[in-house]
ZANUMI-60883 format. One line per 10 residues: number of its first residue (from 1); their letters; for each residue x, z, y of N, C-alpha, C. Coordinates in steps of 0.2 Angstrom, whole numbers, plus 2048, in hexadecimal, padded with zeros to 3 digits. Atoms other than C-alpha are relative to their C-alpha. Layout:
REM ZANUMI-60883
NUM	a	X Z Y X Z Y X Z Y; ...
REM end
This chain:
REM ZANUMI-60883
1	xxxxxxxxxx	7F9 7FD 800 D93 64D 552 801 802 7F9; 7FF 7FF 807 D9C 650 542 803 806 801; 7FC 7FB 800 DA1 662 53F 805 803 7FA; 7FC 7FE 806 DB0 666 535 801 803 7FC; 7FF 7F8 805 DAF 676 530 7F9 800 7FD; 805 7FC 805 D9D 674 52A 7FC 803 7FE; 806 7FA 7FD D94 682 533 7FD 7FC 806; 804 805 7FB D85 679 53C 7FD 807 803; 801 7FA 7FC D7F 68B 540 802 807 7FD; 7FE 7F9 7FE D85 69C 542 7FC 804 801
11	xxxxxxxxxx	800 7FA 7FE D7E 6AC 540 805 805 801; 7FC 7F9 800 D84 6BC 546 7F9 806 803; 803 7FC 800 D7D 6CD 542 804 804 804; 7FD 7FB 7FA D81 6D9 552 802 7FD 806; 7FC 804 7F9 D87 6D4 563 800 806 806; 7FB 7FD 7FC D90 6E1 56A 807 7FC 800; 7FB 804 7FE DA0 6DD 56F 802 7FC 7FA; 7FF 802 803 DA6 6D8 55F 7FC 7F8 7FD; 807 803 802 D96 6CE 55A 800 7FA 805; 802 804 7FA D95 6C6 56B 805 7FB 7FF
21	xxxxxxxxxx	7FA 804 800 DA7 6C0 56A 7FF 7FB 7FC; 803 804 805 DA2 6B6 55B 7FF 7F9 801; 807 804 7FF D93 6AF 560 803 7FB 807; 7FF 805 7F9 D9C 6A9 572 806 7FB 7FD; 7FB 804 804 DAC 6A2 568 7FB 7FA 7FD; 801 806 802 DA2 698 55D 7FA 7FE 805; 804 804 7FD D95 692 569 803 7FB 804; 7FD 805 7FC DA2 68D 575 807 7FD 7FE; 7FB 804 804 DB0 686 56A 7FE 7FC 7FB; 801 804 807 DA9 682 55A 7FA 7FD 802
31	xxxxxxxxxx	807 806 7FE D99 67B 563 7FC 800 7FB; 805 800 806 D8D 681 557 7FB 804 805; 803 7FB 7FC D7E 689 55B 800 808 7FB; 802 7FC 804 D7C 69B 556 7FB 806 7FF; 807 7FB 803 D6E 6A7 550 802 807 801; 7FD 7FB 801 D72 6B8 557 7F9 806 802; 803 7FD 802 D6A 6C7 551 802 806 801; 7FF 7F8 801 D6A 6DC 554 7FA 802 802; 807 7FC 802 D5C 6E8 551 7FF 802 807; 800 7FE 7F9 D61 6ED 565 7FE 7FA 803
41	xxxxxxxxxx	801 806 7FA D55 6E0 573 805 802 804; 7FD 7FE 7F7 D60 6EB 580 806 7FE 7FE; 7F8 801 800 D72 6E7 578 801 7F8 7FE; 801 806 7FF D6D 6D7 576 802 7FC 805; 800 800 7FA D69 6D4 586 806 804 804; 7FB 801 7FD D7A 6DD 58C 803 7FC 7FE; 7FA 804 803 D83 6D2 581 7FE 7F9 804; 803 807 7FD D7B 6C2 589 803 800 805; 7FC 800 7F8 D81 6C9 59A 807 7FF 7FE; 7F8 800 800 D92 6CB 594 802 7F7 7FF
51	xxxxxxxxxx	801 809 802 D91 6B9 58A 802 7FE 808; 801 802 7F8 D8D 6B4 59E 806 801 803; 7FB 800 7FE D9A 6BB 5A6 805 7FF 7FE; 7F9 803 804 DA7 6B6 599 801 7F9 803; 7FE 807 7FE DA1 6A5 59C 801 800 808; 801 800 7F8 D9D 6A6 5B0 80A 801 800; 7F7 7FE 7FF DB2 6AD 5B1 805 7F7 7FD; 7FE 805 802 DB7 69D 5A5 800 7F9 805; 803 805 7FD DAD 691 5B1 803 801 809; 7FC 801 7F9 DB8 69A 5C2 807 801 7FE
61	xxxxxxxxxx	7F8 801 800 DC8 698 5BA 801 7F9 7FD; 7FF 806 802 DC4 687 5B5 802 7FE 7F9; 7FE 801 807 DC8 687 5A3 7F9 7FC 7FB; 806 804 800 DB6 682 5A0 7FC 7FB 807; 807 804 7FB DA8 675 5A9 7FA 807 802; 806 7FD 802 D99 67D 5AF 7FA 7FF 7FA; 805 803 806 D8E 672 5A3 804 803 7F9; 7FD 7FE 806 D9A 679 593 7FD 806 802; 803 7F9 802 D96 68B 597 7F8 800 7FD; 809 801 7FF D82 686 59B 7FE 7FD 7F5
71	xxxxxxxxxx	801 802 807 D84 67D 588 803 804 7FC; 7FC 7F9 804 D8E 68C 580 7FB 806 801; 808 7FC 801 D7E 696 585 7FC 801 7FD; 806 802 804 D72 68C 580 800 7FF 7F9; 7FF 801 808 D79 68B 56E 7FE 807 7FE; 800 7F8 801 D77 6A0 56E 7F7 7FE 800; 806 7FF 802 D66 6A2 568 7FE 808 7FC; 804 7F9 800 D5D 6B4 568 7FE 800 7F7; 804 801 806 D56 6B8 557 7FD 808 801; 802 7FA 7FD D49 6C5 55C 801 806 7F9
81	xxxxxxxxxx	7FD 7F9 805 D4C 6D7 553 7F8 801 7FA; 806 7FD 805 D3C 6D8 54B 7FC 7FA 7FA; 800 802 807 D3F 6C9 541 804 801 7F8; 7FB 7FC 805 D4D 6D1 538 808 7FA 7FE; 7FB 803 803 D5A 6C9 52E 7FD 7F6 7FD; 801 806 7FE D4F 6BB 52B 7FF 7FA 802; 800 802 7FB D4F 6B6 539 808 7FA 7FF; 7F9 802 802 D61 6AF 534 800 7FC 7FC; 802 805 807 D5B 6A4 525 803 7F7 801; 7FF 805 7FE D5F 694 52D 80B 800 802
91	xxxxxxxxxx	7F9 802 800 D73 698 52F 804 7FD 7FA; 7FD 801 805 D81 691 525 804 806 800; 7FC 7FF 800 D8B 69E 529 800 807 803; 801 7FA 7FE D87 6B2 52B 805 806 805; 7FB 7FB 7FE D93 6BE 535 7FC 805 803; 804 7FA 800 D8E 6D0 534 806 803 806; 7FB 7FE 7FD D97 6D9 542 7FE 807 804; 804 7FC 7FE D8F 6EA 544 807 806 7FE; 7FA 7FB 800 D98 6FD 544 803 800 7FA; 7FD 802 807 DA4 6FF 536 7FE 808 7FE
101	xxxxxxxxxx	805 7FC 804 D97 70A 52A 800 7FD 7F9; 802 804 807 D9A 704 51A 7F9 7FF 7FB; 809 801 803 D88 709 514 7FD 7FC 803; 803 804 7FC D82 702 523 800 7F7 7FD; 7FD 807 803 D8C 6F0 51E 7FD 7FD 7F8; 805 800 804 D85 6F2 50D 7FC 800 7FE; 807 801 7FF D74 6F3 511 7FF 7F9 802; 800 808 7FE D78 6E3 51C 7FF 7FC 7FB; 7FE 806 806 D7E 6D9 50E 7FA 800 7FA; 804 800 804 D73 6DE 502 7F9 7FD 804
111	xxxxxxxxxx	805 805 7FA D64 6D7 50F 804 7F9 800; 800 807 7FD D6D 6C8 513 802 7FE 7F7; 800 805 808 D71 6C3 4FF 7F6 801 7FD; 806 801 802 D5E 6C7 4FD 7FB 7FB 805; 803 802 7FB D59 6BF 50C 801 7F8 802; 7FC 805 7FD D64 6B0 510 801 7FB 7F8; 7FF 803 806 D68 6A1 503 807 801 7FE; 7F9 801 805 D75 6A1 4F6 806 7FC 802; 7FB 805 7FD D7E 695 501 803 802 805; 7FE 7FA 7FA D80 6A0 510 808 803 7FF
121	xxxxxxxxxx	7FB 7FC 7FE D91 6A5 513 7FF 807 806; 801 7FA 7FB D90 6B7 516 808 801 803; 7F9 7FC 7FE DA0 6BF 522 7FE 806 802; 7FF 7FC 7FF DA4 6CF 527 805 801 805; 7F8 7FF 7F8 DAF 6D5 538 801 809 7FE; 7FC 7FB 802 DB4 6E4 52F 807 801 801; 7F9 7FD 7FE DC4 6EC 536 804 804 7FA; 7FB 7FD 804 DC8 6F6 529 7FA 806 7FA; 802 800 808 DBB 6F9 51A 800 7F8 7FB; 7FC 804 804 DBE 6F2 50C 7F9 7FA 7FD
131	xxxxxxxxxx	806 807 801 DB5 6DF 50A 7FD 801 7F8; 804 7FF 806 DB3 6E3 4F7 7FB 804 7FF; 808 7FA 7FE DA7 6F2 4FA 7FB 7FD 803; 804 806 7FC D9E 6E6 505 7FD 7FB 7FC; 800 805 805 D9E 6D8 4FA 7FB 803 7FA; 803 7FE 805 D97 6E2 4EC 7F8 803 802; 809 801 7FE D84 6E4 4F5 7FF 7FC 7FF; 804 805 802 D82 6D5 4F2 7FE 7FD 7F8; 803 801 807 D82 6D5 4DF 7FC 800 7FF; 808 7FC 801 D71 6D4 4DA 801 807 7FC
141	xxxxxxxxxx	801 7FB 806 D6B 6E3 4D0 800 7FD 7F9; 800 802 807 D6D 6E2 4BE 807 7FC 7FE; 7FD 805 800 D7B 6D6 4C0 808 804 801; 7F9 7FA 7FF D8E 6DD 4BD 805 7FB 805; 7FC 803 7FD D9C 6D9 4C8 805 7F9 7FE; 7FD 805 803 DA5 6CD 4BB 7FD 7FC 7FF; 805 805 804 D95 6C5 4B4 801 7FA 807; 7FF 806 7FD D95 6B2 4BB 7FC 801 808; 805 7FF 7FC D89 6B7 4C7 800 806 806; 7FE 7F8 7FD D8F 6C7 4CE 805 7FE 805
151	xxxxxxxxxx	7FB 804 7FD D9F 6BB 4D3 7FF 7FC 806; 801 804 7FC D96 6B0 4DB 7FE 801 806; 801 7FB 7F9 D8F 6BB 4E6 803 804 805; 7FA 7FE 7FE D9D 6C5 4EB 804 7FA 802; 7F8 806 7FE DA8 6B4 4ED 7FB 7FE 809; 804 804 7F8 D99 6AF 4FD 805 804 805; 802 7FB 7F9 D9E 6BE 508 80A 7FE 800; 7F8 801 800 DB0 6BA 512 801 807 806; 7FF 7FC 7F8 DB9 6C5 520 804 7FB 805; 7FE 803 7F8 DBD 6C1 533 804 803 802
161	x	7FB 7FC 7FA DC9 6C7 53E 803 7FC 804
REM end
């Protein structure tokens, strides 16, 4: 199957509502598989349920098959908590979507530029800090935000909404 957009897999860090929606959109629209990751087993596991009855609702309104739902599932893959951000190495395509903490996001970012390749499309579902403060954990150390490098780094990370 040929994918247009040229995300063969998706992460997403968090899956609370925000997180989950993501992860259920692109599984069951863009048909990718996705890698979904929070430090929480238990909100994990609500969010699964939720997934579930997103989809079970979709399948008695007829809007989906049952076998679409069953494969929009199967594309959601767990990434256990105690492999970390790691665990994510394999995406093309990162979505952070945790509280809106700026330090917290910054910590992210700076893990996922140290963690993930240079090729990695990081995003952000920040509502309302600013994607530049964000963007800016990912500069390496030593490395200024104009310098070629500094650029390149900051240009990987996009937002969503």
């Amino acid at each position: 199957m040929s994918i247009a957009h040229g995300i063969r897999t998706l992460g997403v860090l968090g899956s609370g509502q925000m997180g989950l929606g993501i992860a259920f959109v692109a599984a069951l629209r863009a048909k990718v598989p996705v890698l979904l990751h929070d430090r929480s087993e238990v909100q994990v596991q609500k969010g699964l349920a939720l997934m579930d009855k997103l989809l079970e609702k979709d399948v008695a309104k007829g809007k989906i098959k049952s076998e679409e739902a069953k494969e929009a599932r199967d594309r959601v893959i767990v990434v256990p908590a105690d492999k970390g951000i790691a665990g994510l190495r394999d995406a093309d395509m990162v979505v952070e979507a945790v509280s809106e903490n700026l330090a917290l996001k910054q910590t992210i970012f700076r893990n996922f530029s140290a963690e993930l390749s240079p090729e990695t499309i990081l995003a952000t579902n920040t509502s309302s800090i600013s994607i530049t403060k964000i963007a800016a954990a990912t500069i390496p150390e030593g490395a200024s935000a104009s310098s070629e490098e500094g650029q390149r780094s900051a240009a990987r990370v996009v937002e969503t909404r």
